[in-house]
Phi, psi and omega in degrees: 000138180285153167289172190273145176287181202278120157076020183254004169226156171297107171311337149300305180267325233029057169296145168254148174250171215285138189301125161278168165289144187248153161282142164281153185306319183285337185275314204325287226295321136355284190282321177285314178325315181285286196323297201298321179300319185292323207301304199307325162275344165300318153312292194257062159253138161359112171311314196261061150268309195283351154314287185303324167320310144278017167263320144316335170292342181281316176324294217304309177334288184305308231240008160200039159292346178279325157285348165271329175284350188285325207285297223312303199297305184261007145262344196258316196133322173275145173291135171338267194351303193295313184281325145030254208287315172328300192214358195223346199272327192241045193281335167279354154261350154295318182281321168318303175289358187265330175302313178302268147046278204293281161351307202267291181320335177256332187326144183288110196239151192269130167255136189305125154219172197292140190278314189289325214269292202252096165295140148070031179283135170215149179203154206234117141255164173243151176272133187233147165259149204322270195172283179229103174274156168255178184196106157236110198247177191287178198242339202265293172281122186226351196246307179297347188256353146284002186267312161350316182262312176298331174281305202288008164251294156008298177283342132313302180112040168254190193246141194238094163294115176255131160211113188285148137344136179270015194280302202217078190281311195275025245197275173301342175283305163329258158336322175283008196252308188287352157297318164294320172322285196286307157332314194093132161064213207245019183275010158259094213248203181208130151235157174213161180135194182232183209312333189285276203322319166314326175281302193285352181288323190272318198289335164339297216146314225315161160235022161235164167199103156267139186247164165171121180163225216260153158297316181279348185274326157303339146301321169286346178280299188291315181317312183298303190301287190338302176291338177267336172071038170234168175311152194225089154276128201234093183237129170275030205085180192201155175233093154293133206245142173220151180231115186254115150265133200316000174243013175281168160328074199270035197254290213303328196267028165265318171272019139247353162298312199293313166331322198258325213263357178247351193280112200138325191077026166061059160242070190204134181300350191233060151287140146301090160312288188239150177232120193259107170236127211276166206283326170307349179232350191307308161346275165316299196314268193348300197307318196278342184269314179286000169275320188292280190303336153308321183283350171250143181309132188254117177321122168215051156058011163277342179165207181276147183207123175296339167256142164288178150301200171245140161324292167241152169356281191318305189314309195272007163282332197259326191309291194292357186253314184289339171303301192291337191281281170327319177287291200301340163247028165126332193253136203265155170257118190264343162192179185064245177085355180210193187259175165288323174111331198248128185023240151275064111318119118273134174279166184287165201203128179227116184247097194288176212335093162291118193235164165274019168274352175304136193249002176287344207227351154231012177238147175317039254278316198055054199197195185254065175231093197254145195232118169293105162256141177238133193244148182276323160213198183299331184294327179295322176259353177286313161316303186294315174301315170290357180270052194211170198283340193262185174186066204260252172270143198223150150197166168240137196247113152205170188274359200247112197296312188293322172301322201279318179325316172308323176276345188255299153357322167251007176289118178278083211232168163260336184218126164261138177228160206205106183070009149194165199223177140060349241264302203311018192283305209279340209260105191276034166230009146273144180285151167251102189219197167193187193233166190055247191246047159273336192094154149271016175258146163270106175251158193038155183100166163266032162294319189286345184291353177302322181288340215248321177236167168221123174331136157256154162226117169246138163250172212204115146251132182243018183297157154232027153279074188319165153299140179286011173231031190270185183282149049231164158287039209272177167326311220315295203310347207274312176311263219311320200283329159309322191294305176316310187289330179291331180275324165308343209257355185092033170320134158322179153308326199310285168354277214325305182302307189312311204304311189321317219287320204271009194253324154320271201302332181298296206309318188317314193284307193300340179297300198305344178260005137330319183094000000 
């Protein structure tokens, strides 16, 4: 018998759910046309229109999450509650802050120039918007991780083509619904479907693209944005590295380690994978972290539980495979390590001396599994930690803040911590961005706006004067341009008298080719 296709059963029950309509590929081209007729009135409304607007799209979210948790809870896996707490509970202080963001990032900047070098000049840059972003997101977020992107191009003013995962298409359809409500007219437009719909949403027209998904399907993402010659943000996974140092807390950081690597069922690109613990604590550490994570409830569709199921098959095949791998070279399972028996259910799994021979400790697991390495000091762990293809999020755990600050710092990372990990996800005025095979895209803050607008620059000359570096090429010009390299060189008054008196005979001379 063939697998259920991507996203038509409850990863719990394995109920099936209601069919979405797929775009065919040949329509997309479509569907952005209508998005690129709206954008243009959509552009030019009044920012702090489009503010409120999407400050309502934050409410409305908050204000019919039990009906957003209802789409959500049974593509993903996760209990209503989780999705929530996850992705919908805290949208109005999210959109408050991207509106702050947003402010700064469109703000208009004067550019300085020299009153001498440039006479009766004024000059402006502006923010203009792309036209049509395309959003093509991930199945782990389905709902915050089009919002990362989806305000701030609203808030540009640009027009948004969205495409969920074809993992959790009616989750993303829930939001692109509740957006034209509130936005209005087309200027939100939905594709669904897979990778083929995806190509064809950049081959539209489009004039953005943000991605967030696999290394290799982002390389086709970016190969694709390239040949179109548009912006490309790109975030590609993550192996998070966490560092316990032998004076830290060790009550606090097992429950924020078990807290980052499990939440989600550590289906988040910025999970604590691995934790590099120096050995002298390693012991304790171990014990206090596997007391946590054992004690949490695995969803089986009876009530609330802090870990979901795993989303899908593939997914909980790489989970068990990497558990196997790692057990088959040496590393012990201090709790979880197996399912639950009810759909994708895995228990949390917490696993000790852990090596990079491991593919648990250098391939992506994305499940609920954090792998324990023992380091002899900090150098040691910091070498190990840099020792991946990603570089999303890094921390260090101690009581003595200027080392750990000092230590995070070298961690090749896009966002460093100290004493806590991955939180910066939710905060739309930090850039969210990592390094290597992680991606060069930047989400949220206005560091992210480089996808969303492209710079103008307008001038204003009010001379009734031509310039003195305008044609013919006579003496004069021969005078002002020494005169001119001498006053760059930090020339006197002498200079100064001289340059004036020769800025008379240029203009004279250029008038002059007039008759």
């Amino acid at each position: 018998m063939s697998p259920p296709e991507p996203g038509t059963t409850d990863p719990i029950t394995g109920a099936a759910l209601t069919p979405v309509t797929q775009t065919a590929p040949g329509d997309v081209a479509a569907v952005v046309e209508k998005a690129r007729d709206a954008q243009t009135a959509w552009g030019a409304t009044p920012f702090d229109e489009r503010a409120r607007r999407v400050r309502e799209l934050g409410r409305r979210i908050v204000e019919r999450r039990a009906e957003g948790a209802a789409i959500m809870a049974p593509e993903l896996g996760r209990t209503p509650g989780m999705c929530e707490i996850a992705e919908l509970n805290n949208s109005v202080s999210f959109t408050e802050s991207a509106i702050r963001a947003s402010r700064r990032a469109l703000a208009p900047h004067r550019v300085r120039l020299s009153v001498l070098d440039f006479p009766g000049k004024r000059g402006v840059v502006e923010a203009v918007p792309r036209g049509v972003v395309g959003i093509i997101a991930p199945w782990n977020y389905p709902v915050s991780n089009f919002m990362k992107s989806l305000v701030p191009a609203l808030l540009a003013g640009d027009a948004v083509v969205m495409k969920p995962s074809e993992q959790t298409p009616r989750a993303g359809a829930w939001l692109a619904g509740l957006a034209r409500e509130v936005i209005g007219g087309e200027v939100v437009q939905l594709v669904q479907g897979g990778g083929d719909v995806g190509g064809a949403l950049i081959e539209a027209g489009i004039d953005a693209v943000v991605f967030t998904g696999s290394v290799p399907a982002g390389r086709k993402v970016a190969a694709a944005a390239a040949a179109r010659l548009i912006p490309c943000s790109l975030e590609l996974g993550g192996k998070d590295a966490a560092i316990v140092l032998s004076d830290a807390d060790l009550d606090r950081t097992a429950l924020g380690i078990a807290q980052w690597s499990m939440f989600n069922s550590g289906q988040d690109c910025s999970s604590i994978e691995r934790v590099y613990v120096e050995a002298s604590v390693a012991d304790a550490f171990v014990e206090k972290l596997a007391r946590v994570v054992s004690g949490l409830r695995v969803a089986d569709g009876s009530g609330e539980a802090e870990l979901g199921a795993l989303q899908n098959a593939s997914q909980l095949a790489t989970v068990e495979a990497h558990v196997a791998d790692a057990t088959a070279k040496g590393a012990s399972v201090l709790c979880g390590g197996e399912r639950t028996g009810t759909g994708n259910g895995y228990r949390g799994t917490v696993l000790d001396g852990c090596t990079h021979e491991m593919r648990v400790m250098t391939e992506e697991t994305f499940g609920p599994v954090v792998a324990v390495c023992r380091v002899s000091d900090a150098d040691e762990a910091v070498r190990l930690a840099n020792d991946s293809r990603y570089g999303l999020n890094g921390s260090v755990w101690t009581r003595d803040l200027t080392r750990g600050e000092a230590l995070a710092r070298r961690l090749d990372v896009g966002v460093a911590l100290v004493n806590n990990h991955s939180f910066t996800g939710t905060l739309p005025e930090t850039p969210w961005t990592g390094t290597k095979d992680t991606g060069p895209g930047v989400a949220s803050s206005e560091w992210a706006y480089a996808t969303f607008v492209r710079r103008r620059t307008v001038m204003v000359d009010k001379n009734k004067d031509p310039d003195p570096f305008w044609m013919p090429a006579d003496e004069s010009m021969a005078t002002f341009r020494e005169l001119l390299a001498q006053k760059n060189l930090g020339g006197g008054i002498g200079v100064m008298l001289k340059l004036g008196g020769v800025l008379g005979k240029r203009v004279k001379a250029i008038r002059a080719q007039l008759g």
